[in-house]
C-alpha positions as CSV (number, residue, x, y, z in Angstrom):
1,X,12.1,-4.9,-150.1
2,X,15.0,-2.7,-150.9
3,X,13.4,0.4,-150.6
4,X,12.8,-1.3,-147.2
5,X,16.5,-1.8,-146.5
6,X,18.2,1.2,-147.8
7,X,15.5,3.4,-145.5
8,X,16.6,1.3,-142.7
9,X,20.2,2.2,-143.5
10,X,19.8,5.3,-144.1
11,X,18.1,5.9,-140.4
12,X,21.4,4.1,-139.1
13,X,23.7,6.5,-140.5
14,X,21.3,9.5,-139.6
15,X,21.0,8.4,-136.3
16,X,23.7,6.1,-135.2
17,X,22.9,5.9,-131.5
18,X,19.8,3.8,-132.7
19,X,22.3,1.5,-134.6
20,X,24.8,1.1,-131.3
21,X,23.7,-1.6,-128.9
22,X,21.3,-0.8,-125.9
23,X,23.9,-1.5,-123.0
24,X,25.9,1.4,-124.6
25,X,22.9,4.2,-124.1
26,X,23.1,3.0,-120.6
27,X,22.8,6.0,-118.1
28,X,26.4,5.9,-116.2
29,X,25.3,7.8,-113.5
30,X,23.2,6.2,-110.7
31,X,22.0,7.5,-107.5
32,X,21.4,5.4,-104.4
33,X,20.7,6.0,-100.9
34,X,20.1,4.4,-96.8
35,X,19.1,5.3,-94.1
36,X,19.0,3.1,-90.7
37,X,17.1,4.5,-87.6
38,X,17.6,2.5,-84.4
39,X,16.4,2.5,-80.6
40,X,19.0,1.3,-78.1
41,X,18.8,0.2,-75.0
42,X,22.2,0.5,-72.3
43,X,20.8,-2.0,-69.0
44,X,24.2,0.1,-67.6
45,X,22.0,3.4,-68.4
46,X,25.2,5.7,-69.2
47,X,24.7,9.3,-67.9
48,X,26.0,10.4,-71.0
49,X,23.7,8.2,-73.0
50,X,26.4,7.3,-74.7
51,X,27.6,3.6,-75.1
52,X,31.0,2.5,-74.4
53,X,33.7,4.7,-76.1
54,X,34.9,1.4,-78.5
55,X,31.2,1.1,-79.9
56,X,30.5,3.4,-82.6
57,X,27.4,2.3,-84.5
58,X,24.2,2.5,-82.4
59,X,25.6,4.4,-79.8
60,X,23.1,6.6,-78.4
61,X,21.3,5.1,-75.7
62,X,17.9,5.5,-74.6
63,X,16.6,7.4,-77.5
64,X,15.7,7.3,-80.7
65,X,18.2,8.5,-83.3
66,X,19.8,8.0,-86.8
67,X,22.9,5.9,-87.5
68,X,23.6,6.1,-91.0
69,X,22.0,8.2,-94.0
70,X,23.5,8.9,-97.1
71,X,23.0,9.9,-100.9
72,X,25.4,8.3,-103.1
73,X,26.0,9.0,-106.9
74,X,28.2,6.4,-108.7
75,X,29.2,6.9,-112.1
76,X,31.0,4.0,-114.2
77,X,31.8,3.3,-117.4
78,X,34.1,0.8,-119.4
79,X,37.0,2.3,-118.4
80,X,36.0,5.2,-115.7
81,X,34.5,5.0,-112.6
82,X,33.7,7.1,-109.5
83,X,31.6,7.7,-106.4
84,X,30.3,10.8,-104.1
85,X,28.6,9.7,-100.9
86,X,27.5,12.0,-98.1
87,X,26.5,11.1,-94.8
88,X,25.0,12.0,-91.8
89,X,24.5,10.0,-87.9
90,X,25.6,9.0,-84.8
91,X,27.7,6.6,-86.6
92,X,29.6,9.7,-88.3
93,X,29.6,12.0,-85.4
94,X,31.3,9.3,-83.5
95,X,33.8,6.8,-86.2
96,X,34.9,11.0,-88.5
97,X,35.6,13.2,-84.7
98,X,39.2,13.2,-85.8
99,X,38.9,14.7,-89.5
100,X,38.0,18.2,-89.6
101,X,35.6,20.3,-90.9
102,X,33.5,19.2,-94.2
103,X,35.5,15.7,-94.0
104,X,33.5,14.5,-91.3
105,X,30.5,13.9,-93.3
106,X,32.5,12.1,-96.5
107,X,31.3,8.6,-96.3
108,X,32.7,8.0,-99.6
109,X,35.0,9.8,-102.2
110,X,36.7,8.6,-105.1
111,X,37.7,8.1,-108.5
112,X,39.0,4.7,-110.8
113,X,40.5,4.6,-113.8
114,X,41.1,1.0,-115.8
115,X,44.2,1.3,-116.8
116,X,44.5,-2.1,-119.4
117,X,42.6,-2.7,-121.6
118,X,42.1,-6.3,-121.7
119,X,42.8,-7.2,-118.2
120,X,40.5,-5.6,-114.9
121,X,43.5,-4.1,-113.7
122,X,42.5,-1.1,-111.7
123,X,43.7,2.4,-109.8
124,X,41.6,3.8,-107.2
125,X,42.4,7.3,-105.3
126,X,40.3,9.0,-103.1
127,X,38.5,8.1,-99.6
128,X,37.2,4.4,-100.2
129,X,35.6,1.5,-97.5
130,X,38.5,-0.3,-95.6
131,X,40.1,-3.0,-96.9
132,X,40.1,-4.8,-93.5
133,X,37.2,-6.9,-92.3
134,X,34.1,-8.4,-93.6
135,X,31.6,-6.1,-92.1
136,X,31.2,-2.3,-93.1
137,X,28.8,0.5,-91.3
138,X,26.1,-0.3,-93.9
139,X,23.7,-2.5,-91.4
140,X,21.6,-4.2,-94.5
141,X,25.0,-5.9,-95.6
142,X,26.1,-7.6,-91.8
143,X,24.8,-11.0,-90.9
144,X,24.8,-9.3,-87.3
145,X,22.7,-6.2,-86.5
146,X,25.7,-4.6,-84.7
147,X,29.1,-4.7,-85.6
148,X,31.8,-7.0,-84.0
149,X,34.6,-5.8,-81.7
150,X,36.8,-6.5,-84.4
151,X,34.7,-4.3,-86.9
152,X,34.3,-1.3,-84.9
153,X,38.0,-1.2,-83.7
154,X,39.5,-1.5,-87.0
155,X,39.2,0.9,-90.2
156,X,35.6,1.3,-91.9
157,X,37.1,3.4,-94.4
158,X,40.4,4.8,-95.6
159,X,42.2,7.7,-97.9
160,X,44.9,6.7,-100.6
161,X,45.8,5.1,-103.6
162,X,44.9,1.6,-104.3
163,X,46.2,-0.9,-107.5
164,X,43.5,-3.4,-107.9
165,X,43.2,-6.8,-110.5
166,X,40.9,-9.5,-110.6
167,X,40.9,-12.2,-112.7
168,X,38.9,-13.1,-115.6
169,X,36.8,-16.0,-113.7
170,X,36.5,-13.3,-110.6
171,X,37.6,-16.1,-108.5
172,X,40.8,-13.9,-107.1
173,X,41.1,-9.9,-106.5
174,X,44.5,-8.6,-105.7
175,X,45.4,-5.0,-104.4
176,X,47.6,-3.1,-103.4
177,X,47.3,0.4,-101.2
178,X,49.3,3.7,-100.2
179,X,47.3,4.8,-96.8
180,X,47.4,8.3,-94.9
181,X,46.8,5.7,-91.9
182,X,44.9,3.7,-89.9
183,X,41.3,5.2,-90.9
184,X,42.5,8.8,-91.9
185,X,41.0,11.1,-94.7
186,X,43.0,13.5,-93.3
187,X,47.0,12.5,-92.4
188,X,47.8,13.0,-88.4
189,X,49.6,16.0,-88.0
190,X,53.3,15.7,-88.0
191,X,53.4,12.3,-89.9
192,X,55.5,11.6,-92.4
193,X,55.5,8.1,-92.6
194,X,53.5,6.1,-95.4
195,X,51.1,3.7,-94.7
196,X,50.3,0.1,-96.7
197,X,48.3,-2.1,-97.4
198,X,47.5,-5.4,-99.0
199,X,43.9,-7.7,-100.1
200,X,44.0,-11.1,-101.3
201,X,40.1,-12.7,-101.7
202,X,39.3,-15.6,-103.3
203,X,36.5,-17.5,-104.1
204,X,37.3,-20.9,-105.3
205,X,33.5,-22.0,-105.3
206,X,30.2,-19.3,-105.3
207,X,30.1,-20.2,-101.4
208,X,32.9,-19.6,-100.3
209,X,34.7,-16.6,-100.0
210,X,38.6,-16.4,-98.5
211,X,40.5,-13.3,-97.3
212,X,43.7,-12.1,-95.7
213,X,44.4,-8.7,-95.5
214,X,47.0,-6.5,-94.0
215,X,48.3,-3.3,-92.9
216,X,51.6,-1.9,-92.1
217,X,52.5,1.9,-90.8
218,X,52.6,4.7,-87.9
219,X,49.2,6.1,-86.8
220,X,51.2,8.8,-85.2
221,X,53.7,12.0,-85.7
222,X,57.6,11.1,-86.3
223,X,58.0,12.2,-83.2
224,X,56.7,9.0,-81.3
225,X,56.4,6.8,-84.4
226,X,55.4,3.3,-83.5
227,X,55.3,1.3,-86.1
228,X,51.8,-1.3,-86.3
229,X,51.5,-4.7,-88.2
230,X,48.0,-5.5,-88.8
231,X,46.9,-9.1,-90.4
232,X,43.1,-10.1,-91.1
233,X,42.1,-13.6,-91.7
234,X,38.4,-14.4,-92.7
235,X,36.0,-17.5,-94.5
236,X,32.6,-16.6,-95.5
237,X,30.7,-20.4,-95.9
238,X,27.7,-20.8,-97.6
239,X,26.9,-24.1,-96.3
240,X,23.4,-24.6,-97.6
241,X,20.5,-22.7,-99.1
242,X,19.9,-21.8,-95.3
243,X,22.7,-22.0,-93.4
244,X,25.6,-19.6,-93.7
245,X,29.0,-19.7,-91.2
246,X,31.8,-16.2,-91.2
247,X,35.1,-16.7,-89.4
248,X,37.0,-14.5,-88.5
249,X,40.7,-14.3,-87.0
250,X,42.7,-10.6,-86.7
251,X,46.5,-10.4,-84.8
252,X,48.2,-6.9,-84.7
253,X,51.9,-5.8,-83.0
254,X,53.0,-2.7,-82.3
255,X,56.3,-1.1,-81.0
256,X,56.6,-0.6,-77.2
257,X,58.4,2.6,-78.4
258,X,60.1,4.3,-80.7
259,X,62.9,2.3,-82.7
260,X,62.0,-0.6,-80.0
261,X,62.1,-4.2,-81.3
262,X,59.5,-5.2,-78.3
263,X,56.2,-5.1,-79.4
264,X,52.8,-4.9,-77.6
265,X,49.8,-7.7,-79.4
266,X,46.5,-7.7,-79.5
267,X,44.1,-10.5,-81.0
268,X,40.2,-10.8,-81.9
269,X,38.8,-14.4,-83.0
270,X,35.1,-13.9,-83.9
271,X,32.4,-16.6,-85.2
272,X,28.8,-15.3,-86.8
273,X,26.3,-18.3,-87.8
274,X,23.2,-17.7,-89.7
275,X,19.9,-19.4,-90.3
276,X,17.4,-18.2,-93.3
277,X,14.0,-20.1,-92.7
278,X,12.6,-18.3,-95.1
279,X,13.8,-15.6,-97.9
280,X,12.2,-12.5,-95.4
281,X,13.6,-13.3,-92.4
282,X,17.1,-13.8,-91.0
283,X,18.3,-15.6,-87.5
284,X,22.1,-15.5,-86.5
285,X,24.2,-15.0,-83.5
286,X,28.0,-14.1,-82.8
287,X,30.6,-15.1,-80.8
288,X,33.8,-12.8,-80.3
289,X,36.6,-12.4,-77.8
290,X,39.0,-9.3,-78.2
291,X,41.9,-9.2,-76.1
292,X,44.3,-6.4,-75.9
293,X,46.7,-6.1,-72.5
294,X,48.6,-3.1,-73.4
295,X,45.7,-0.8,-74.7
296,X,47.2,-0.4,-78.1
297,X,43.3,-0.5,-79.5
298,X,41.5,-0.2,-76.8
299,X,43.1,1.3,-73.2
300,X,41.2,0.7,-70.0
301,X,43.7,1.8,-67.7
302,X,42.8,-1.6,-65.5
303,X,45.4,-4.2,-64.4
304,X,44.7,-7.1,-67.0
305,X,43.4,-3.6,-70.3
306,X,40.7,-5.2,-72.4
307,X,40.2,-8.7,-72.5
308,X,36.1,-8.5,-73.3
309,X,33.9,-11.8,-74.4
310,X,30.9,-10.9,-77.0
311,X,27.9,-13.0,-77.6
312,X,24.6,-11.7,-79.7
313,X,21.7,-12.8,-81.0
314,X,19.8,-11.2,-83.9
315,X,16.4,-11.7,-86.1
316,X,15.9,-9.8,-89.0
317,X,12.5,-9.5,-90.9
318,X,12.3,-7.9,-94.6
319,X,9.0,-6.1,-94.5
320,X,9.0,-4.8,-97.9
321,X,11.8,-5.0,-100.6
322,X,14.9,-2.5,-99.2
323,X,13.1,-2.3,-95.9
324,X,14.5,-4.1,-92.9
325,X,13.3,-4.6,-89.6
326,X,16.0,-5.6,-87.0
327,X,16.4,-6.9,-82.8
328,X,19.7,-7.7,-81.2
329,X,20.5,-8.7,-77.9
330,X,23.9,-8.4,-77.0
331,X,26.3,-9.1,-73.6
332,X,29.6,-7.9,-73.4
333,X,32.0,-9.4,-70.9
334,X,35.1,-8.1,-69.9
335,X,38.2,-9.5,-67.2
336,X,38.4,-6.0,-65.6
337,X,34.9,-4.4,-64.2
338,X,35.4,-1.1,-67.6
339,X,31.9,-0.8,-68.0
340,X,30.1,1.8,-65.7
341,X,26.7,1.7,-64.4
342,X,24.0,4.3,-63.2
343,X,23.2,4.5,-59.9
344,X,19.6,4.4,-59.0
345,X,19.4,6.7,-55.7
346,X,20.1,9.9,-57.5
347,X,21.5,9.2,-61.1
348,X,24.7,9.7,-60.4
349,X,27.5,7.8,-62.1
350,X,27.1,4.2,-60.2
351,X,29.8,1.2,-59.4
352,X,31.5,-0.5,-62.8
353,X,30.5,-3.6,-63.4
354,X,32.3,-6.6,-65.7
355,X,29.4,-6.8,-68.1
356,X,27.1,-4.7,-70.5
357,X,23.9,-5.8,-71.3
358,X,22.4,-4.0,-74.8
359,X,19.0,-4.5,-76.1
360,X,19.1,-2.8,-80.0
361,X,16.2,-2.5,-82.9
362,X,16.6,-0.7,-85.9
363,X,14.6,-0.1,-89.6
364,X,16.8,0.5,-92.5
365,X,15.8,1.7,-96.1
366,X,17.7,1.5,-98.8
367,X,17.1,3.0,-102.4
């Protein structure tokens, strides 16, 4: 017996990686990856076959084409983490036209170092998902199969520093963020002025998650610097085992002009319910309004500017594990006849019309 134990000391101390515990040999480095194809249908029939300029996911119409693929490599350790994700898509092409060059296919970019020990207080640098919102360009992870007003007209991602702690119970997370703006990698030329923001979540019970977020800065050079207050309200409610309710409230100001104390407003209620008969498939629909007067977000150049009504309804069926099937139908309504139609004659560009009617399937994978 203790020839037994000292030769099973002695391989310890020859080979201590067999003596450390299992969870430390852990590979840091994983790689992951999605990819979401989709078919959309515009009953307006652009003659750009391009879906309204505020719509950036799913925004090719009649034809078949690629939202969002990327490869992603995440590395994380006690104390270190990081993340590389490169993308391609229509999603891409359209949401990164402002960065330049290579930027424009940076889906993700950044590093975190845990700066105490004993407490999950982080600092996060780089290009990182928005702060704002509780939907992001990843299709799998959205009750709906497209994106809310609100969603698509506010930041999917954005480029700073960010200060983040969360308790031990992980019941609140608290940050803290210097932006190069609203949804920048790359800082609008001849801007000086920093950009903040702030992220309070909490989840007082497994089902319920709470968030207000905000942002505060100029989108745009010195020159004509206007500055924007952005707030985001939402409740995630996991009502049952089946039935799931997201609400959602955003209200935003911005100067009239420079060194102005009149501002323009703009607000966006939105309400998603969802309905899981069964652990493969997926029923919900929205509700939304957005309404924005002035064109701050979105300008129309019509006499009462974007005052739009949303409904959709979606069902989503898991074929295989990471493989989702997806149909929408969506109707967009708006005050002011925005949305354009194709004539049928000759195919020229037709009469605009108040509404948009969208018929949308996708398949996603993810890995």
């Amino acid at each position: 017996m203790k020839s037994l134990l000292l030769s099973a000391l002695g391989l310890a101390f020859l080979n201590p990686v067999m003596a450390q515990d299992s969870t430390e040999t852990a590979n840091p480095l994983t790689i992951s990856g999605y990819a979401e194809a989709y078919y959309n249908y515009d009953f307006n029939r652009p003659l750009n076959n391009t879906a309204p300029g505020f719509l950036y996911n799913f925004n090719r119409a009649g034809e078949v084409n690629l939202n969002l693929g990327f490869i992603k490599a995440n590395y994380t350790t006690e104390r270190v983490r990081g993340n590389l994700a490169l993308a391609t898509g229509t999603y891409m092409n359209a949401n990164y036209a402002a960065e330049p060059g290579v930027l424009k296919n940076i889906y993700e970019a950044n590093v975190g170092v845990k700066i105490a020990k004993n407490s999950n207080l982080w600092i996060d640098a780089g290009i990182m998902p928005s702060h704002i919102g509780f939907e992001s360009a990843i299709g799998k992870d959205n009750w709906a199969m497209t994106r809310s007003l609100v969603a698509e007209n506010t930041p999917y991602f954005e480029s700073g520093v960010k200060l983040g702690f969360t308790t031990k119970d992980e019941k609140l997370y608290l940050s803290a963020m210097y932006l190069n703006g609203w949804q920048r990698i790359q800082r609008v030329d001849g801007n000086t002025t920093p950009a903040f923001g702030t992220q309070i979540t909490y989840k007082p019970a497994a089902t319920v998650t709470l968030n207000y977020s905000t942002f505060i800065g100029n989108d745009k050079p010195d020159s004509l610097r206007l500055m924007r207050y952005y707030h985001n309200f939402y409740g995630i409610f996991q009502l049952s085992e089946k039935f799931g309710l997201t609400a959602g409230f955003d209200y935003g100001t911005e100067q009239k002009a420079k060194g102005s104390s009149n501002y323009n407003n703009w607000f966006v209620p939105v309400l998603i319910a969802r309905y899981s008969p069964s652990p493969r498939v997926n029923i919900a629909a929205r509700g939304e309004y957005f309404q924005d007067k002035n064109g701050v977000i979105i300008a129309t150049g019509t006499e009462n500017g974007f005052q739009t009504f949303g409904v959709s309804a979606n069902i989503d069926y898991a074929i295989f594990p990471g493989v989702l099937w997806r149909v929408e139908a969506r109707n967009l309504s708006s005050k002011d006849r925005i949305f354009l139609e194709r004539a049928t004659s000759d195919g020229a560009e037709g009469a605009s019309k108040k509404d948009n009617f969208f018929l949308t399937t996708s398949i996603s994978v993810a890995f």
